[in-house]
C-alpha positions as CSV (number, residue, x, y, z in Angstrom):
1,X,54.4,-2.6,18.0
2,X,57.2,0.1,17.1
3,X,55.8,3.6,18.2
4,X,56.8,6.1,15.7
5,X,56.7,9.6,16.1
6,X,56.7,12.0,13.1
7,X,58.1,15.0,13.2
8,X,57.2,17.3,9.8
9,X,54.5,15.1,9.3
10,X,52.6,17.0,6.6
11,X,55.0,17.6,4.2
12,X,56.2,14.9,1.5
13,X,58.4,13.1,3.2
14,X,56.3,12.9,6.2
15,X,53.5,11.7,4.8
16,X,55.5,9.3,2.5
17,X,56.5,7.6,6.2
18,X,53.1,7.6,7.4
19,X,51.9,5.9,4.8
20,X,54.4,3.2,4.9
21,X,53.9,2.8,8.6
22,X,50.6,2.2,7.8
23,X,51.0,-1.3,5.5
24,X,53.9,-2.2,8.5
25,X,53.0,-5.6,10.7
26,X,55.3,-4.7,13.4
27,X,55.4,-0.7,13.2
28,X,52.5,2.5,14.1
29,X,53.2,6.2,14.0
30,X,51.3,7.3,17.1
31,X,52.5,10.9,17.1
32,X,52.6,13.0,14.3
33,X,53.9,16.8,14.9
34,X,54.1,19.9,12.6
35,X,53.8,23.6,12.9
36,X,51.4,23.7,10.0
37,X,47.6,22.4,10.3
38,X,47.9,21.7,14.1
39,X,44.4,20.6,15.5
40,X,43.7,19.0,11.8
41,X,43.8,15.0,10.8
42,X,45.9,14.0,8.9
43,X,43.7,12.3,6.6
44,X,41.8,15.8,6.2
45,X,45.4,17.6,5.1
46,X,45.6,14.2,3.1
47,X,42.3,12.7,1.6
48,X,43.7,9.8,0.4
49,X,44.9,8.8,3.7
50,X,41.2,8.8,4.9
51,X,39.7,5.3,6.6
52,X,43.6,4.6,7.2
53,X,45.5,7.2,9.0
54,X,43.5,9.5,11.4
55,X,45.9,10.9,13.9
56,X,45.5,14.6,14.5
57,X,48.5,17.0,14.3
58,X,49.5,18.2,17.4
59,X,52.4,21.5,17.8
60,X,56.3,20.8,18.7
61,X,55.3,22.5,22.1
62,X,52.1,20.4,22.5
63,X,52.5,17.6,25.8
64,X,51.4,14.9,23.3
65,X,54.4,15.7,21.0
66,X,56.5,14.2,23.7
67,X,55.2,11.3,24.8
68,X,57.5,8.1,24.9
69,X,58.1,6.5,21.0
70,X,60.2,4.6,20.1
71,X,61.6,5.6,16.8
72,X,61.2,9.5,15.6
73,X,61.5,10.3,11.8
74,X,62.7,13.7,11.2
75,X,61.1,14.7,8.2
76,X,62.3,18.5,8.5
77,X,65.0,20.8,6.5
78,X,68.8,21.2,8.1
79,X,69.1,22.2,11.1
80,X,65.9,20.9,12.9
81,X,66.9,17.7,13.5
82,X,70.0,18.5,15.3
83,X,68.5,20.7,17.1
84,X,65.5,18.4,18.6
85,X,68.3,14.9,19.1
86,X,69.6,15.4,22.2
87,X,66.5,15.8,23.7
88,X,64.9,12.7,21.6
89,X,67.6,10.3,22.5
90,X,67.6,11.4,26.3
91,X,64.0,10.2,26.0
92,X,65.4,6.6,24.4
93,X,64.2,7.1,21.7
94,X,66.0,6.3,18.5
95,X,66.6,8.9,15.4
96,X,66.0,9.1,11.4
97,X,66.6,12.6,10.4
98,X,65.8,13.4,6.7
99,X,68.2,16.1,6.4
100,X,71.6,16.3,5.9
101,X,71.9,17.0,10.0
102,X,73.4,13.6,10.6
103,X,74.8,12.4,7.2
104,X,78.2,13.5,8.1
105,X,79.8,11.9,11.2
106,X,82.7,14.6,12.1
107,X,82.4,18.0,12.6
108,X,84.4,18.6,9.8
109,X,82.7,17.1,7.2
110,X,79.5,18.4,8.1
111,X,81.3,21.8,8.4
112,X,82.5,21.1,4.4
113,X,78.6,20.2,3.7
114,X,77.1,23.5,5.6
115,X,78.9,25.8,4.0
116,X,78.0,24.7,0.6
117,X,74.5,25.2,1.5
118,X,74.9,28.6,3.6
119,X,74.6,27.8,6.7
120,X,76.2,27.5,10.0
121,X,79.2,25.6,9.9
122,X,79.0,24.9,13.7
123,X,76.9,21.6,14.6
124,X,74.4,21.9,17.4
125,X,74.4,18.7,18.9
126,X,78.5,17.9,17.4
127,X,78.8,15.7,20.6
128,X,76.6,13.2,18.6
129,X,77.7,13.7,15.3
130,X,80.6,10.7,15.8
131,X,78.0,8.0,16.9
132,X,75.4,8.6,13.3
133,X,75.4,6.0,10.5
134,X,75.0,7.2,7.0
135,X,71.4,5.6,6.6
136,X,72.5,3.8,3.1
137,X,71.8,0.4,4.2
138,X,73.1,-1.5,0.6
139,X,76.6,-0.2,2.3
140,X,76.9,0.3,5.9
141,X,74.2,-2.5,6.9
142,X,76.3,-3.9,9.3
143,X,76.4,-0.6,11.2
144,X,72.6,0.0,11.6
145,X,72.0,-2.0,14.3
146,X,70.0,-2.6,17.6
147,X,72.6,-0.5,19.4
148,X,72.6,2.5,16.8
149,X,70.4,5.7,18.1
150,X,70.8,8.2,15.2
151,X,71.0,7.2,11.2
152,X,71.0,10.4,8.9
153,X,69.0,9.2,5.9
154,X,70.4,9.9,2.4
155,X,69.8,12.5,0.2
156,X,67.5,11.8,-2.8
157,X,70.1,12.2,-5.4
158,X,72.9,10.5,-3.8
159,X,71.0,7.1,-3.2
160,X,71.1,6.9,-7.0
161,X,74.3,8.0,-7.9
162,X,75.6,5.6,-5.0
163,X,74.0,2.7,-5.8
164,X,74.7,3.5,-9.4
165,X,78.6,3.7,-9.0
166,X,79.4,1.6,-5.7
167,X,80.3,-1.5,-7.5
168,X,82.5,0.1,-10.3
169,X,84.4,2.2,-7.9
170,X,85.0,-0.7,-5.5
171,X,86.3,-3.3,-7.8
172,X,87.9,-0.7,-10.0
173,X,87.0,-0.9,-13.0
174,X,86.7,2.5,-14.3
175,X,89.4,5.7,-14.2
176,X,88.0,7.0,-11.1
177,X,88.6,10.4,-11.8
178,X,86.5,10.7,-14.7
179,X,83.2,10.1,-13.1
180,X,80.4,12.4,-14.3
181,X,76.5,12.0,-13.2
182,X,73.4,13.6,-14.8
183,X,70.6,13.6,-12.8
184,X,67.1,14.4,-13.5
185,X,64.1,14.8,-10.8
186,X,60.4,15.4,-10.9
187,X,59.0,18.4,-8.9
188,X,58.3,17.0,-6.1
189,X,61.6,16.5,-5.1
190,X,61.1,20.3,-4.4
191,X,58.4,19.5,-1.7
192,X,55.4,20.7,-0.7
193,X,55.9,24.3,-0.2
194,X,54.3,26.3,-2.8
195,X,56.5,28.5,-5.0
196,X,56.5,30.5,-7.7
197,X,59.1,28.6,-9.9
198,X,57.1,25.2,-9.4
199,X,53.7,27.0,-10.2
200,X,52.2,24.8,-13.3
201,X,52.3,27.3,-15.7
202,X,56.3,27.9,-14.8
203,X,57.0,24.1,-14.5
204,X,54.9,22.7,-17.6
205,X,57.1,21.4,-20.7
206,X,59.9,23.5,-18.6
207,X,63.2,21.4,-18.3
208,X,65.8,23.2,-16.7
209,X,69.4,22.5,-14.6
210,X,70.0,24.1,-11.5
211,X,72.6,24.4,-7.8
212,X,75.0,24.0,-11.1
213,X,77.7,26.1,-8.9
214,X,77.7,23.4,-6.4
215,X,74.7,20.5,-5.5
216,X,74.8,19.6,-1.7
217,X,74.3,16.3,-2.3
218,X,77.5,16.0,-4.2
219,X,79.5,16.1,-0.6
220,X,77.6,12.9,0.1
221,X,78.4,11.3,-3.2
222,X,82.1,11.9,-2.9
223,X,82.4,10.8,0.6
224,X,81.1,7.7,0.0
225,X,82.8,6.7,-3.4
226,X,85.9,8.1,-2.0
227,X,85.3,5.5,1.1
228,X,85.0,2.6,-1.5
229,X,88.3,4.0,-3.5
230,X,90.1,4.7,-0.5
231,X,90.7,8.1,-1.3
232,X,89.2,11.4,-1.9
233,X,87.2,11.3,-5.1
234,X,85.6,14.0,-6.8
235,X,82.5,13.8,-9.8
236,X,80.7,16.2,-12.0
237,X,77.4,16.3,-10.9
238,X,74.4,18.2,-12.9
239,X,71.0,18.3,-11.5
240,X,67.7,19.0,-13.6
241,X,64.3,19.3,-12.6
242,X,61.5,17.6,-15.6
243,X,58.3,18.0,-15.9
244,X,57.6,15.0,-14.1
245,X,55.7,14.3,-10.5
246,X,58.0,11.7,-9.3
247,X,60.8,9.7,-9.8
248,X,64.9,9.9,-10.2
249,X,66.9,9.4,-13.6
250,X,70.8,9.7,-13.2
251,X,72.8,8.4,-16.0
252,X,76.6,8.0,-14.6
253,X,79.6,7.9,-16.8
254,X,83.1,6.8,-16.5
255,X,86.2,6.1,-18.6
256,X,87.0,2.4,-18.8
257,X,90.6,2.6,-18.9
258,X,90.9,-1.2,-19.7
259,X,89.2,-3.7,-22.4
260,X,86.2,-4.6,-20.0
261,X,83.2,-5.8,-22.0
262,X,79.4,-4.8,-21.3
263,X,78.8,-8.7,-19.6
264,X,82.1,-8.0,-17.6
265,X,80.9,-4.9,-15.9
266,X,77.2,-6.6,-15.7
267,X,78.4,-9.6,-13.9
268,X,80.6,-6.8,-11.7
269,X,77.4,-5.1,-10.6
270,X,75.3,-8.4,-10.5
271,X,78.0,-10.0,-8.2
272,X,77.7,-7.1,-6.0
273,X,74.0,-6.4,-5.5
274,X,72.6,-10.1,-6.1
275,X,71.6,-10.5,-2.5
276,X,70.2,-6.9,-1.9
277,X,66.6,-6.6,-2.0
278,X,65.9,-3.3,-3.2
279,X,69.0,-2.8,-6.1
280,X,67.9,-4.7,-9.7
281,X,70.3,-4.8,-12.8
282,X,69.5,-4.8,-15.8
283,X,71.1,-4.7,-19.4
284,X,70.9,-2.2,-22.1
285,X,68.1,-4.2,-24.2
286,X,66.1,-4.3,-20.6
287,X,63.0,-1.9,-20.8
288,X,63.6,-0.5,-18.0
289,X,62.2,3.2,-17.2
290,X,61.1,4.9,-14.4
291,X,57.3,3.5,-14.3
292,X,58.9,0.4,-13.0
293,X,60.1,2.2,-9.8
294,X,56.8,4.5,-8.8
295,X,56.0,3.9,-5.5
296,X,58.9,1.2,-4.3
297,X,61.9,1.0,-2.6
298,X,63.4,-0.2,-5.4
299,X,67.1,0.6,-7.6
300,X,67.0,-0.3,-11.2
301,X,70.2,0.2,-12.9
302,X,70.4,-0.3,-16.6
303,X,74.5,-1.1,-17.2
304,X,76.3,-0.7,-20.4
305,X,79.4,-0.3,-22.2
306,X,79.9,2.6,-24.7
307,X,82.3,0.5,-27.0
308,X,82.7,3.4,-29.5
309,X,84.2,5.9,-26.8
310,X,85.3,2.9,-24.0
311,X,82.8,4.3,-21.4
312,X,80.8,2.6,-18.8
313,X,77.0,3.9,-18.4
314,X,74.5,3.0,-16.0
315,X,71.2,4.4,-15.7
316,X,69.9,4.4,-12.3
317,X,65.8,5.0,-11.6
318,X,64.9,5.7,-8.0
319,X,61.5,7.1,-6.7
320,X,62.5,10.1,-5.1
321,X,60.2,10.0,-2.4
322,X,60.3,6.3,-1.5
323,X,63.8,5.2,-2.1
324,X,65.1,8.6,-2.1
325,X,63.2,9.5,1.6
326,X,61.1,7.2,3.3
327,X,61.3,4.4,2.3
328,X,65.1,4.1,2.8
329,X,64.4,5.5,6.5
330,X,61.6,2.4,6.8
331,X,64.3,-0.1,5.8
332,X,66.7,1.6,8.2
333,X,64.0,1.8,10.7
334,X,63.8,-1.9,10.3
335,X,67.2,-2.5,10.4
336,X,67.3,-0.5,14.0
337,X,64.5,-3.0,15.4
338,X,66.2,-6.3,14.0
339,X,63.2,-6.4,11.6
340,X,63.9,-8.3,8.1
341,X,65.0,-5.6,6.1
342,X,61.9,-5.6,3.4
343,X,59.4,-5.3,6.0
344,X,56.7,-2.9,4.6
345,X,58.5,-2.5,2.0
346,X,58.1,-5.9,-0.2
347,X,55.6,-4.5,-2.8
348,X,55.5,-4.0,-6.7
349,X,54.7,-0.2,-7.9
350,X,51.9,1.6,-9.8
351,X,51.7,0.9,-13.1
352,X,51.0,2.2,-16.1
């Protein structure tokens, strides 16, 4: 069995991983670490949990928080994971961070990606910035390997936009430079913390925009379409939070400069994600929504042409806490261990 070690295991993204380990044949998360509810199971912090997962929560400082693993899942804000790699990898042990410590693979870029968020623009462990894999596995598979130690998972709101655009950027099919993306996310997306602005009263039949003078998640979104253009890109990018638990709606727009019909740019994305597991397309009489992703791994993206204005749209519906966080680090954690990709992962969602 995989030992996993979980570091932040009590907030949403932790617990997301935890329970996915739990339904894995090959994989365990023997350690699970936070600074919050030390000495406590994790099935008492969790209910649901209970008669599955029982580990207790042990301290960052505690002996048991090192012992040997395997694979450690960073579920923690910027700048933890950086901080806690050198040490991890020293050990052997291999590294999903959750944050965007490891998203950017050159001091530069990360430098660019800091500063938009206020903080330091200095990396703490830069020496092992150059050997992280952007933890998208639809487009850099072939670089998450047995030989990889550290993959910086993807932001929540990128994965959709991403997977939304990749195959329209690559083949070219829209003015690249027009590219806009409207995003909407459920609260949860603001994890577990309490505050004031997520209190039900504030949140209930409250829609609102927000970062709107710059979204950090943008700087992965732009990176990664510009790699597929093969040049710098840049997108307007507007994130809202609705009055919704879970799940991820971006609509994504571009100019389509030439006379490509709605089954051209079908057969586009088709063509490009009909071997990829997770990624679905659909057409615009598809009802598609996001009850369809709750609780999977999956991408459903609704594609259509605008005739009337010569637009391309695609809808893209994510769970924000599956696809969006951990289950994307599961299928890179599989990936690391030469696993087949949907391990743990191979399951319908909730529905209604």
């Amino acid at each position: 069995m995989i030992r996993a070690k979980i570091v932040g295991a009590c907030g949403y993204g932790g617990v997301g991983i935890c329970e996915l380990l739990h339904g894995h044949p090959e994989a365990e998360a023997v350690t699970l670490v936070d600074m919050e509810n030390v000495g406590t199971s994790i099935q008492d912090v969790y209910p649901h949990l209970a008669g599955y997962v029982d580990k207790t929560v042990v301290a960052p400082d505690d002996p048991a928080a090192s012992a040997p693993v395997d694979v450690v899942f960073t579920a923690t804000p910027d700048g933890v994971g950086m901080k806690l790699a050198a040490g991890e990898l020293q050990q052997g042990h291999k590294l999903i961070d959750y944050s965007g410590d490891f998203r950017f693979n050159t001091a530069d870029s990360y430098a660019e990606y800091a500063r938009r968020i206020g903080r330091d623009p200095v990396h703490a462990a830069h020496g092992i910035l150059g050997e992280s894999v952007y933890g998208l596995p639809e487009l850099h598979r072939a670089e998450i390997t047995r030989a990889t130690r550290v993959v910086g998972n993807p932001g929540c709101f990128a994965v959709s936009c991403i997977l939304g655009l990749a195959p329209a950027v690559k083949h070219g099919i829209i003015d690249r430079e027009s590219i806009i993306c409207d995003c909407k996310t459920g609260v949860s997306g603001a994890g577990r913390k309490p505050n004031a602005a997520f209190h039900f009263p504030a949140r209930y039949e409250n829609m609102n925009a927000y970062k709107l003078a710059g979204h950090q998640h943008v700087c992965e979104i732009e990176r990664e379409l510009g790699l597929l253009a093969g040049k710098a890109l840049k997108v307007t990018f507007t994130a809202h939070v609705v009055p919704l638990c879970r799940g991820i709606m971006s609509t994504l727009y571009a100019d389509l400069p030439g006379n490509t019909s709605a089954e051209t740019a079908i057969e586009v994305y088709r063509s490009a994600y009909g071997n990829e597991p997770f990624v679905k397309v659909y057409d615009a009489a598809s009802p598609v929504g996001s009850p369809q992703v709750r609780g999977t791994n999956r991408c459903n993206l609704v594609v259509s042409v605008d005739e009337r204005t010569r637009r391309l749209r695609v809808v893209s519906y994510i769970d924000n806490l599956v696809k969006g966080q951990a289950g994307s680090a599961l299928q890179n954690m599989n990936l690391l261990f030469g696993l087949p990709e949907k391990t743990g992962l191979d399951r319908p969602g909730v529905y209604p």
